[in-house]
C-alpha positions as CSV (number, residue, x, y, z in Angstrom):
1,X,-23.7,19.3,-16.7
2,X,-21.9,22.6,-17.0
3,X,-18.3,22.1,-16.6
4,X,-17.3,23.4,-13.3
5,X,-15.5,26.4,-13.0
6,X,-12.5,27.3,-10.9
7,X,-13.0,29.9,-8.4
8,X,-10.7,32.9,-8.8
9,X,-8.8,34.9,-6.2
10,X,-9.1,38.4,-6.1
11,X,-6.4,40.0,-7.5
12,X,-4.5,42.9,-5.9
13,X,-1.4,44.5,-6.7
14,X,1.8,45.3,-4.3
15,X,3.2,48.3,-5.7
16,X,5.9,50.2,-4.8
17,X,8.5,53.4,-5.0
18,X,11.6,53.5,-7.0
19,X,14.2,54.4,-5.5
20,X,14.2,58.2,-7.7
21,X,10.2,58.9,-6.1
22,X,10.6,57.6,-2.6
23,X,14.3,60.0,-2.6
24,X,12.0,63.0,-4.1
25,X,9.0,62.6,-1.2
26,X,11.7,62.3,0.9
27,X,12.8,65.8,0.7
28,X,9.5,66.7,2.9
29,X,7.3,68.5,0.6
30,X,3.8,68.0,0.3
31,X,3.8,68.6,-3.4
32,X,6.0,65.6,-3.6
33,X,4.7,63.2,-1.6
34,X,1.7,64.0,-3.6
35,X,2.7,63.3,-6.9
36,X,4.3,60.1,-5.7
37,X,1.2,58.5,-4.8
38,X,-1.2,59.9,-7.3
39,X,-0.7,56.5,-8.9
40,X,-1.3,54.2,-5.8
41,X,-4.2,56.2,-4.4
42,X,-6.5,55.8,-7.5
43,X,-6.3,52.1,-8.3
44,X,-8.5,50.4,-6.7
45,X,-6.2,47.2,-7.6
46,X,-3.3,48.3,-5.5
47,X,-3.8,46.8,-1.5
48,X,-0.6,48.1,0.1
49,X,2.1,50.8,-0.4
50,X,6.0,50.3,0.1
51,X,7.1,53.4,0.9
52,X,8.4,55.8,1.8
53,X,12.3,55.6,2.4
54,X,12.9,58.9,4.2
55,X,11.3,59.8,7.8
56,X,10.8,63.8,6.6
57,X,8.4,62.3,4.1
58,X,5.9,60.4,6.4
59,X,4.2,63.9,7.9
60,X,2.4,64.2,4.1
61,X,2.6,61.1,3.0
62,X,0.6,58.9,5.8
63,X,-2.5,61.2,5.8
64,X,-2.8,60.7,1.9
65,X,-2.5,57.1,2.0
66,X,-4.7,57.4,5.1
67,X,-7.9,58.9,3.5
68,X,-7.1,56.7,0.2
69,X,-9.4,53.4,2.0
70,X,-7.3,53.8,4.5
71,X,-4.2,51.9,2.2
72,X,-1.8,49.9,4.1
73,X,1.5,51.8,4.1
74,X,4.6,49.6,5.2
75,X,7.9,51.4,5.3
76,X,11.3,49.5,5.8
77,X,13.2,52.5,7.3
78,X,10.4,55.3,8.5
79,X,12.2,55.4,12.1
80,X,10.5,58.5,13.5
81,X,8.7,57.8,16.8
82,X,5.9,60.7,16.2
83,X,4.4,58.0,13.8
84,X,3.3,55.4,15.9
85,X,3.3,56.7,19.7
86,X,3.2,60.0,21.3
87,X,6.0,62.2,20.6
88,X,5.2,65.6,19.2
89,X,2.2,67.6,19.8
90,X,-1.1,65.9,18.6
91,X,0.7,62.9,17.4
92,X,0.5,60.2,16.4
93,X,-3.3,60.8,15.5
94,X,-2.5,63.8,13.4
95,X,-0.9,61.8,11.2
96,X,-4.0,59.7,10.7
97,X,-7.5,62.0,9.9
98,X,-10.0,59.2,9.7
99,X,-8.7,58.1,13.0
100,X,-7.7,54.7,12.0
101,X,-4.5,53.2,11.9
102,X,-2.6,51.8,8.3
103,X,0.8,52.4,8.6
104,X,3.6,50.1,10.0
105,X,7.1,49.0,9.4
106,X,9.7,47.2,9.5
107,X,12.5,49.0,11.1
108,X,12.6,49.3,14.7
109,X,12.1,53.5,16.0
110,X,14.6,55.6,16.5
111,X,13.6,55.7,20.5
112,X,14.8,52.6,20.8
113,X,18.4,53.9,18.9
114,X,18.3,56.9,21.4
115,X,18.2,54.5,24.3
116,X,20.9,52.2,23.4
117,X,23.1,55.0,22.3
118,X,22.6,56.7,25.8
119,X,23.1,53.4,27.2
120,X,26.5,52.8,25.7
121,X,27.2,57.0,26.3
122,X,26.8,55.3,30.4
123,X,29.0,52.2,29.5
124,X,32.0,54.8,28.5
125,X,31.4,56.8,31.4
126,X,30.9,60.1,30.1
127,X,29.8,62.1,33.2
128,X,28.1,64.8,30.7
129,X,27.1,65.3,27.2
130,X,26.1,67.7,24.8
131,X,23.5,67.1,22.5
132,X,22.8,67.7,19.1
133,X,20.2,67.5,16.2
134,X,19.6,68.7,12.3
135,X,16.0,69.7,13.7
136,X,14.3,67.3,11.1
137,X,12.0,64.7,12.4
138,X,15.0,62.0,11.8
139,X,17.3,64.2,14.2
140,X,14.5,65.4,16.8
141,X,13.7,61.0,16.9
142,X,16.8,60.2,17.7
143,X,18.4,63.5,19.8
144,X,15.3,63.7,22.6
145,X,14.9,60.1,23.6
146,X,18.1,59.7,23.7
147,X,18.5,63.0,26.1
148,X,15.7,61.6,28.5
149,X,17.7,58.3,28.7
150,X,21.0,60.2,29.5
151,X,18.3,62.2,32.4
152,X,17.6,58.3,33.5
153,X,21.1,56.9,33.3
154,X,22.3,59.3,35.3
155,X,23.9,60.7,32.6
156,X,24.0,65.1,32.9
157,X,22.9,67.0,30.3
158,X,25.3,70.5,29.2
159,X,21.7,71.8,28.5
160,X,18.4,71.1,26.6
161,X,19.2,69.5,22.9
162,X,20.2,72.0,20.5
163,X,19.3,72.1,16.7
164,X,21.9,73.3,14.6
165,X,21.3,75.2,11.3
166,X,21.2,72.3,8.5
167,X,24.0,72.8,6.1
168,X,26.1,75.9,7.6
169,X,29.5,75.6,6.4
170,X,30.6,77.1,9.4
171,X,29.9,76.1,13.1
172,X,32.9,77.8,15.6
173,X,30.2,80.0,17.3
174,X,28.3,76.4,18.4
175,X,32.2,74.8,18.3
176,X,32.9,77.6,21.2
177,X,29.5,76.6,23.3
178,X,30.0,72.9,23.0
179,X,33.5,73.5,24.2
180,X,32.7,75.8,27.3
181,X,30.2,73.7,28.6
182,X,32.0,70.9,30.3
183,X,31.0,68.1,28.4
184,X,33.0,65.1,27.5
185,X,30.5,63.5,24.8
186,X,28.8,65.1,22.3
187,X,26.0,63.2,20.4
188,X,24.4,64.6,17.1
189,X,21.2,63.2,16.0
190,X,20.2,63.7,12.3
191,X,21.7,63.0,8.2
192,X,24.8,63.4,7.3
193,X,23.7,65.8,4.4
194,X,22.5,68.0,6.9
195,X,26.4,69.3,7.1
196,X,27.4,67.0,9.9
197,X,31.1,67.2,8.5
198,X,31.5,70.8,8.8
199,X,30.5,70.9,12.2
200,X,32.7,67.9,13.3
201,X,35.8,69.9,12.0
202,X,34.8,73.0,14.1
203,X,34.2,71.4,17.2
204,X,38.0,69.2,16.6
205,X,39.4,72.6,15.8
206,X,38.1,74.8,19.1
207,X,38.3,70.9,21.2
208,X,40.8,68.9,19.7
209,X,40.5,66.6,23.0
C-alpha cells in the first residue's frame, strides 16, 4: 500500500505595514496608499492586511483593499466613525465599491471618545463650550459627536464646530472669537501636528482664565 500522506493546510500569509509605509499612507494621498499595498493586493498568498495606522489614510486605502477579493483589512487605531456607520455623506458604503464589507478593528471609534469627553465636559459643569477641529477625518470623528452629545447633555454650544486652518502659526483672530463668545470650555478635536500648540498659546494669551 502507498504510504499515506498527510494532508496539508493551506497556507496564507498575514502581512503587514512598517511602521515607515503605514506613516506615509497616512499622510492621505491616494498615490500613497497605493504604493503601500501594491504588494498585498497581488499575492494571492496574503489573506488579511494590518493596516493602516492613521484615520486620513482609510478614505483610499479601504476601497483598494476592497476590490482586491475583497481582503480583510484590520486596523488597530483607524478611529473614524465614517468607516463603519453613517457619518459623512454616502458613507460608510462609499468606502466599500463592491458593496461588501472587509474592514474592521480593533480600537473602539472616535464617537464613542466624543461621548465620553462630552460626558465629563457635563461632570465639570461647563454651562457652554466652544468647539474645535483640524478639519481631517480624525478631528471631524471626534469634534461633531462629541457636539451632538454636548446638544444632549444639556450642554450649549458657542456655535456650530469650527475647523481651524491646520498648521497656522498664528490663531489671535480665532483666540478673539473663542474669547467673545461666552464659553467656559473649549474642546479641540484633531493631531497635535495639526499646530494645536500655537493655538493653545493664543487662546491663553487673549483668555488667560
Amino acid at each position: 500500500d502507498p504510504t499515506p500522506t498527510k494532508p496539508q493546510r493551506p497556507t496564507a500569509a498575514l502581512t503587514r505595514t512598517s511602521m515607515a509605509a503605514a506613516r506615509s499612507a497616512g499622510r492621505g494621498t491616494r498615490r500613497a496608499s497605493s504604493r503601500t499595498l501594491v504588494m498585498p493586493r497581488r499575492s494571492p498568498d496574503v489573506f488579511a492586511y494590518i493596516a493602516m495606522l492613521d484615520t486620513d489614510a482609510a478614505p483610499y486605502s479601504i476601497p483598494i483593499t476592497n476590490t482586491a477579493g475583497p481582503l480583510l483589512m484590520i486596523s488597530p487605531c483607524k478611529t473614524y466613525p465614517g468607516l463603519t456607520r453613517a457619518f459623512g455623506p454616502g458613507e460608510p458604503d462609499l468606502h466599500y465599491p463592491t458593496g461588501r464589507r472587509n474592514y474592521l478593528r480593533t480600537a473602539l471609534s472616535d464617537r464613542l471618545q466624543g461621548a465620553f469627553a462630552a460626558q465629563w465636559a457635563a461632570e465639570l459643569g461647563a454651562p457652554r463650550v466652544f468647539v474645535l477641529h483640524d478639519t481631517a477625518p480624525c478631528g471631524r470623528g471626534v469634534a461633531l459627536p462629541f457636539a451632538d452629545a454636548c446638544r444632549r447633555r444639556g450642554v450649549e454650544l458657542a456655535g456650530s464646530p469650527v475647523g481651524i486652518e491646520p498648521k497656522r502659526s498664528e490663531n489671535r483672530a480665532l483666540a478673539r472669537t473663542i474669547a467673545g463668545s461666552g464659553a467656559d470650555l473649549v474642546f479641540y478635536g484633531g493631531i497635535i501636528q495639526n499646530g494645536v500648540g500655537p493655538l493653545w498659546r493664543d487662546i491663553r494669551a487673549v483668555a488667560p482664565r
